[in-house]
TORNU-771590 format. One record per residue: residue number from 1; residue in one letter; chain; x, y, z of N, C-alpha, C, CB in turn. Coordinates in steps of 0.001 Angstrom, whole numbers, always signed. Each point is the difference from the previous one (the first is absolute). Glycine has a CB too. Layout:
N
R   seq   type   mol       n.u       n.v       n.w      ca.u      ca.v      ca.w       c.u       c.v       c.w      cb.u      cb.v      cb.w
R   NUM      A     A         X         Y         Z         X         Y         Z         X         Y         Z         X         Y         Z
...
This chain:
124
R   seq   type   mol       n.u       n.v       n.w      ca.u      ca.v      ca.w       c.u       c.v       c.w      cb.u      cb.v      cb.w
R     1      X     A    -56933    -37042    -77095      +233      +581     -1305     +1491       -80      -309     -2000     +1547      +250
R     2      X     A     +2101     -2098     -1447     +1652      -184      -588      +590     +1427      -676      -533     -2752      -728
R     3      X     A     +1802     +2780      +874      +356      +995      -303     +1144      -748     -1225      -717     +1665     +2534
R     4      X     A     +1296      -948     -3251      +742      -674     -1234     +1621     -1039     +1048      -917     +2837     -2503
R     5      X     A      +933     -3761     +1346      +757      -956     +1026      -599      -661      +864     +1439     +1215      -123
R     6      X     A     -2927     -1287      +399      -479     -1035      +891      +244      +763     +1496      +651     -2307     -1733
R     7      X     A      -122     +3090     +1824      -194      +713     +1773     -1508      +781      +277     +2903      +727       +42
R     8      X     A     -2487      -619     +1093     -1141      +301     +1084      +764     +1235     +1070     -1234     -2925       -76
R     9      X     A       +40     +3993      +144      -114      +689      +968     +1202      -819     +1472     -2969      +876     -1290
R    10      X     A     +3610      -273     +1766      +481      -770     +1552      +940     -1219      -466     -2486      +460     +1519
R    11      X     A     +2784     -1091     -2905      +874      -812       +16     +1071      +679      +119     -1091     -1458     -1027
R    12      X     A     +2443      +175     +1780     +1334      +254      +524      +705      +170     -1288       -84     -1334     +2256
R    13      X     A     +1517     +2156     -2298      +653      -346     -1205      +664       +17      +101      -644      +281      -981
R    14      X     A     +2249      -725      +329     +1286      +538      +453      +843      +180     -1523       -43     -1336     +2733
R    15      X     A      +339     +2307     -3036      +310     +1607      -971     +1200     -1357      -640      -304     +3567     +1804
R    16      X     A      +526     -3718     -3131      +777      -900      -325      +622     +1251     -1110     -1336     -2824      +633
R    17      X     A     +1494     +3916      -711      +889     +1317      -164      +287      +986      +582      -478      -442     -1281
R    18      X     A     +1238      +888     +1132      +935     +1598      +247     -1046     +1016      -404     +2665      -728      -765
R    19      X     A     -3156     +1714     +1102      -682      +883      -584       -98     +1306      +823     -1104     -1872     -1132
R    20      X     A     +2035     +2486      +370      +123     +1677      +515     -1234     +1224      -254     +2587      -581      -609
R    21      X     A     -3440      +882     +1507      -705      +781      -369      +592     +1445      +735     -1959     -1956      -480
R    22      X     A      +580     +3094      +280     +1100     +1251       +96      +208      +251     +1908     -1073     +1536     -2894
R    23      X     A      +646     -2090     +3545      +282      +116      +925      +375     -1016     +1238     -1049     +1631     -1191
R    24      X     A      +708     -3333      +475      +507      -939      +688       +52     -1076      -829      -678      +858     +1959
R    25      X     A     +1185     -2240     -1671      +373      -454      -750      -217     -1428      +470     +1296     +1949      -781
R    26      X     A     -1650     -3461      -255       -59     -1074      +583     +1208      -851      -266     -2350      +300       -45
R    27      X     A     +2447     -1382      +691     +1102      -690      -561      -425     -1537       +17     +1790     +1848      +814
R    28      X     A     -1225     -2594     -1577      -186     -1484      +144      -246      -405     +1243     +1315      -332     -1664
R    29      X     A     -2481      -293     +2106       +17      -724     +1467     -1187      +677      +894     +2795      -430       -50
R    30      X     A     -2666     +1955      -448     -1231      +503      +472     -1129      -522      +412      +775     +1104     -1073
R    31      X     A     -1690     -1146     +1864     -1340      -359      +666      -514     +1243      -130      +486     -1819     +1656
R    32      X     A     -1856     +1044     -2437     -1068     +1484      -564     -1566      -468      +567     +1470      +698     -2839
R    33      X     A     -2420       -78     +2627     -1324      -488      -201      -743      +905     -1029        -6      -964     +2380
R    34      X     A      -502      +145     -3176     -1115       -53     -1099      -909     +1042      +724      +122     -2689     -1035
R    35      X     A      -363     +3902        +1      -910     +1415      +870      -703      +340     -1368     +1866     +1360     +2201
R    36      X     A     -1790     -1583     -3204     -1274       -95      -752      +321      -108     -1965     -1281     +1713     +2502
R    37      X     A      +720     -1144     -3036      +514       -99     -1646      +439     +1701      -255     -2030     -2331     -1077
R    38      X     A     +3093     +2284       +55      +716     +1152      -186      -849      +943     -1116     +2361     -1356      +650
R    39      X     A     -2078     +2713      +302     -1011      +918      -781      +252      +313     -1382      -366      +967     +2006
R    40      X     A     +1580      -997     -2488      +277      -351     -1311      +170      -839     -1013      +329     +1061      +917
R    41      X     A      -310     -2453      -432      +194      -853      -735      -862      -913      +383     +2019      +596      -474
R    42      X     A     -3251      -819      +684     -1386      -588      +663      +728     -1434      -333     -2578     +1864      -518
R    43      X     A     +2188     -2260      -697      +372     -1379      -610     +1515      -582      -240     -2108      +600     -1068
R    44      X     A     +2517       +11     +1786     +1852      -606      -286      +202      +140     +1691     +1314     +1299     -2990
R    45      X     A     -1064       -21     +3357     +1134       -57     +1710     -1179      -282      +803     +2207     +2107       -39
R    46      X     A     -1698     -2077      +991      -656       -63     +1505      +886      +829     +1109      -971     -2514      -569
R    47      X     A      +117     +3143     +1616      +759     +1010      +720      +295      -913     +1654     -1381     +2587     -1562
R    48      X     A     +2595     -2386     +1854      +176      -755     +1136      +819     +1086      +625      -168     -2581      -790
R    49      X     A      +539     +2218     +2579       +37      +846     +1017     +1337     -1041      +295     -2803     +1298      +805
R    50      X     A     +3756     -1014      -783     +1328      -282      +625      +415     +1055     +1356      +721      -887     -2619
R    51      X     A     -1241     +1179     +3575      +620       -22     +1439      -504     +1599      -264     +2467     -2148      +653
R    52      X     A     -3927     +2370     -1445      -537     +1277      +297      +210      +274     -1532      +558      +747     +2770
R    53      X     A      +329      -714     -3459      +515      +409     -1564      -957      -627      -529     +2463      +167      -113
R    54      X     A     -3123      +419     -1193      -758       -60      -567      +724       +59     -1326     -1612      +699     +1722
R    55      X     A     +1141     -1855     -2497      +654      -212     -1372      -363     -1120      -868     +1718      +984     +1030
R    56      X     A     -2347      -789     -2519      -612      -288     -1176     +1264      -969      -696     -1747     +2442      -153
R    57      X     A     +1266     -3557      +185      +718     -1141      -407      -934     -1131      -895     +1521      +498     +2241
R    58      X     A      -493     -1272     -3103      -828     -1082      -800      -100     -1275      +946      +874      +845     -2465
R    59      X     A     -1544     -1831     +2547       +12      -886     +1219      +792     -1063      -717     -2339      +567     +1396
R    60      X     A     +2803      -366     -2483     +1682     -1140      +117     +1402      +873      +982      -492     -1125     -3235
R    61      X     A      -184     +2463     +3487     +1400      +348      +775      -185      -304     +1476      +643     +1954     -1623
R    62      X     A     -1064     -2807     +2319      -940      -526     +1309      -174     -1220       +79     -1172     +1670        +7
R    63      X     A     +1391     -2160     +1118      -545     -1798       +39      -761       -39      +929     +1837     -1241      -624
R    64      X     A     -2551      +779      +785     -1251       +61     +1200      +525     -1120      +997     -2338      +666     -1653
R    65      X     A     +1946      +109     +3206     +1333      -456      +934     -1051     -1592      +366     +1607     +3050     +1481
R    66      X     A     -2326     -3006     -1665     -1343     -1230      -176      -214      -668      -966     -1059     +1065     +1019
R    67      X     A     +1731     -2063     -1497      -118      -403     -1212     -1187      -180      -908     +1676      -727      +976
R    68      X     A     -2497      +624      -339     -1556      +327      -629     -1051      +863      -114      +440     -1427      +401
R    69      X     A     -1317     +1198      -910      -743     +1507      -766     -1139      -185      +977      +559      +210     -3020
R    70      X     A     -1194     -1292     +3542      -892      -325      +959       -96      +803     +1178      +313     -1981      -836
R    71      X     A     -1638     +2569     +1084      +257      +563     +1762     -1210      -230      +201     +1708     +1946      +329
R    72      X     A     -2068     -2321     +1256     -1077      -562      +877     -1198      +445      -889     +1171      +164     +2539
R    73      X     A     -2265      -992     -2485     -1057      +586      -303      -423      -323     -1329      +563     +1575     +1531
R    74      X     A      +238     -1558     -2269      +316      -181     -1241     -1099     -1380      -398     +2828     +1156      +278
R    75      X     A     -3716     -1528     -1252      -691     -1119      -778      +849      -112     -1023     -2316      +334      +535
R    76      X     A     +2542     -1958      -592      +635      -908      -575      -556     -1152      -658     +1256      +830     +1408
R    77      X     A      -688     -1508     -2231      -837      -969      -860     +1428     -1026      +202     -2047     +1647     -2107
R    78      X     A     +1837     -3187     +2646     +1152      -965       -35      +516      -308     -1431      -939     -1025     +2101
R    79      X     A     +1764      +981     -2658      +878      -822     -1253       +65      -873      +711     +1377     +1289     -1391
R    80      X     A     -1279     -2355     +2060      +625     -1148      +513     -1081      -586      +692     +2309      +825      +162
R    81      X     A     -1754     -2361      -489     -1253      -821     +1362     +1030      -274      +692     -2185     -1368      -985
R    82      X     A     +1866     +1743     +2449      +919      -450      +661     -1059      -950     +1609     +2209     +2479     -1318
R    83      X     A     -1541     -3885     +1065      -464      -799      +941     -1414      -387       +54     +1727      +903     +1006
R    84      X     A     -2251      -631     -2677     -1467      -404      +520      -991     +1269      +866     +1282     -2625      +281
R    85      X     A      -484     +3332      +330      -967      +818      +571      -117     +1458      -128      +176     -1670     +1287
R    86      X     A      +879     +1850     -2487      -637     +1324      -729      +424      -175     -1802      +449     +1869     +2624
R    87      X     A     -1093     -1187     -3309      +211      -906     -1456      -157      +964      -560      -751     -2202        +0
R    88      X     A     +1308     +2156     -1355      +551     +1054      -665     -1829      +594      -499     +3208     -1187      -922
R    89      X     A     -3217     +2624     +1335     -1196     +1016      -537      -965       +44     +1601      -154      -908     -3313
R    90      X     A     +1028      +301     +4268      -660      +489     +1432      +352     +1519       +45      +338     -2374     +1428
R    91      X     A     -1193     +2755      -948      -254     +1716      +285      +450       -78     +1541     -2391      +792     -1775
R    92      X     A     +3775      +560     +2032       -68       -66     +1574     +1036     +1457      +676      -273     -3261      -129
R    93      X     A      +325     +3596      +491      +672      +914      +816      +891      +237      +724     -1263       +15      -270
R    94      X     A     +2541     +1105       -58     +1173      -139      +699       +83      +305     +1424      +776      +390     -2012
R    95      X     A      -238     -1080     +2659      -588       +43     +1706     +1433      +573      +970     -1997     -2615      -293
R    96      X     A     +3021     +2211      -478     +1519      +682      +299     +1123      -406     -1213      -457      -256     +2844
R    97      X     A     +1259     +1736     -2662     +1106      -245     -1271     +1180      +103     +1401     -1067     +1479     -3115
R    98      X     A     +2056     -2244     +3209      +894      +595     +1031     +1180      +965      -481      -562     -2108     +1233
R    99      X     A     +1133     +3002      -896     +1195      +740      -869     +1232     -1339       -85      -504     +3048     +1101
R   100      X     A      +982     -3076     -1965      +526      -440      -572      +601     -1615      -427      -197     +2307      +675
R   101      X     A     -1126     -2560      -602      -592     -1437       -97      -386       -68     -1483      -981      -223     +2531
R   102      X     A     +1189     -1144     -3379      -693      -214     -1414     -1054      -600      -139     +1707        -9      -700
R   103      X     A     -2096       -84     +1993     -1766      -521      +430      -610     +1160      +108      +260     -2042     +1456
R   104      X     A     -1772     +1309     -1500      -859     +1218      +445     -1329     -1089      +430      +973     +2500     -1899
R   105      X     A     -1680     -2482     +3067     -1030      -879      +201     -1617      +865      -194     +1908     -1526     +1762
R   106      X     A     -2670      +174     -2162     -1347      +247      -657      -722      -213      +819      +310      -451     -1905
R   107      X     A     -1523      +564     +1756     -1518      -816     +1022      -539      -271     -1402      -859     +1516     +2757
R   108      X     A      +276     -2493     -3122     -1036      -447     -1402     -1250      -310      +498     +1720     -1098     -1424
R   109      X     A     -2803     +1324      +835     -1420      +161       +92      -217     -1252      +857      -619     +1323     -2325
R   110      X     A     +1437     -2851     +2706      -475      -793      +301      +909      +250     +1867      -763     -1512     -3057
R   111      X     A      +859     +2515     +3248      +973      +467     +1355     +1087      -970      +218     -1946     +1024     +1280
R   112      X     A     +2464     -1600     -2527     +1454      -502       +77      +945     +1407      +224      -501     -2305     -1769
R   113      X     A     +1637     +2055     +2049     +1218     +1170       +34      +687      -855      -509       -37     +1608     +1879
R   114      X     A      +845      -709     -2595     +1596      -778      -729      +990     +1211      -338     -1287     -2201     -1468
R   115      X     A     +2509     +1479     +1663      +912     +1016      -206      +426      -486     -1507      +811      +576     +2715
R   116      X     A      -412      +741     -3691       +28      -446     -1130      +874      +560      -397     -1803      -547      -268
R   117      X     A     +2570      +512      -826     +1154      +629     -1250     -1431     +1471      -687     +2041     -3412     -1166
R   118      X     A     -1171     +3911     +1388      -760     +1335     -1339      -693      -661     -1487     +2308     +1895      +698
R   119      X     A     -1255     -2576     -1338      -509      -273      -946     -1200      -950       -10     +2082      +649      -612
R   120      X     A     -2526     -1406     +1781      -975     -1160      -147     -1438      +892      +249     +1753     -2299     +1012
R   121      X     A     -1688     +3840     -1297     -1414      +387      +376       -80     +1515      -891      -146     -1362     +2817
R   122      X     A      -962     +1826     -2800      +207      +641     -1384      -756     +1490      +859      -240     -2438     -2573
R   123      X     A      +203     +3663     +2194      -994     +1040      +655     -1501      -564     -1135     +2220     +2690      +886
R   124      X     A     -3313     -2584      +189     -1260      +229      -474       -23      +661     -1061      -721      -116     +1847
C-alpha cells in the first residue's frame, strides 16, 4: 500500500531538512524509516521515525535511501523487450531490490530473471 509520494511502510530515507520539533530535532542527512501516513494530513505528509523521533513530513522533504519504489514480492508488468526473452506486457515479480543499487531483478512468468532499470517495468 502507497502512501503519498509513492513510499512504503519500512522504506529508508534520508531527511533533506532541518526540522525543529518540540523536543528533538532532524537535520539534513538524517536516516529515517517510513512508519506509516500522518494522522493529520492523510493525503499530503507521511510519518517517519528518525533514530526513535517521530515526525509528520511532506515526502519532497525525504529521498528514499533506495532509489526505487519496488520491494520484493511486488507484480510487475515489463515496458521493455529485452533480449527476446521477456517483452513488453510480461507479467513477473520482484525477486531482489539491493540497497542502493538502480536495479532491481524480476522472475517473468516464463522463469527468465533479469535485472532491470525501474522505469522498464510498471506495478501491476
Amino acid at each position: 500500500h502507497e502512501l503519498p509520494g509513492g513510499l512504503r511502510i519500512g522504506d529508508e530515507v534520508i531527511c533533506k531538512i532541518f526540522y525543529k520539533g518540540v523536543y528533538r530535532r532532524t537535520a539534513i542527512g538524517d536516516r529515517g524509516t517510513v512508519v506509516g501516513v500522518s494522522a493529520k494530513h492523510r493525503s499530503e505528509k507521511v510519518l517517519f521515525s528518525f533514530d526513535g523521533f517521530l515526525v509528520e513530513l511532506y515526502p519532497t522533504n525525504v529521498e528514499r535511501k533506495v532509489a526505487t519504489r519496488y520491494h520484493v514480492g511486488d507484480v510487475v508488468l515489463s515496458k521493455a523487450n529485452l533480449s527476446g526473452a521477456v517483452v513488453i506486457g510480461d507479467r513477473g515479480t520482484v525477486v531482489s531490490v539491493a540497497p542502493g543499487q538502480q536495479r532491481i531483478d524480476c522472475r517473468f512468468v516464463n522463469s527468465t530473471s533479469v535485472s532491470l532499470l525501474p522505469d522498464q517495468v510498471e506495478l501491476e
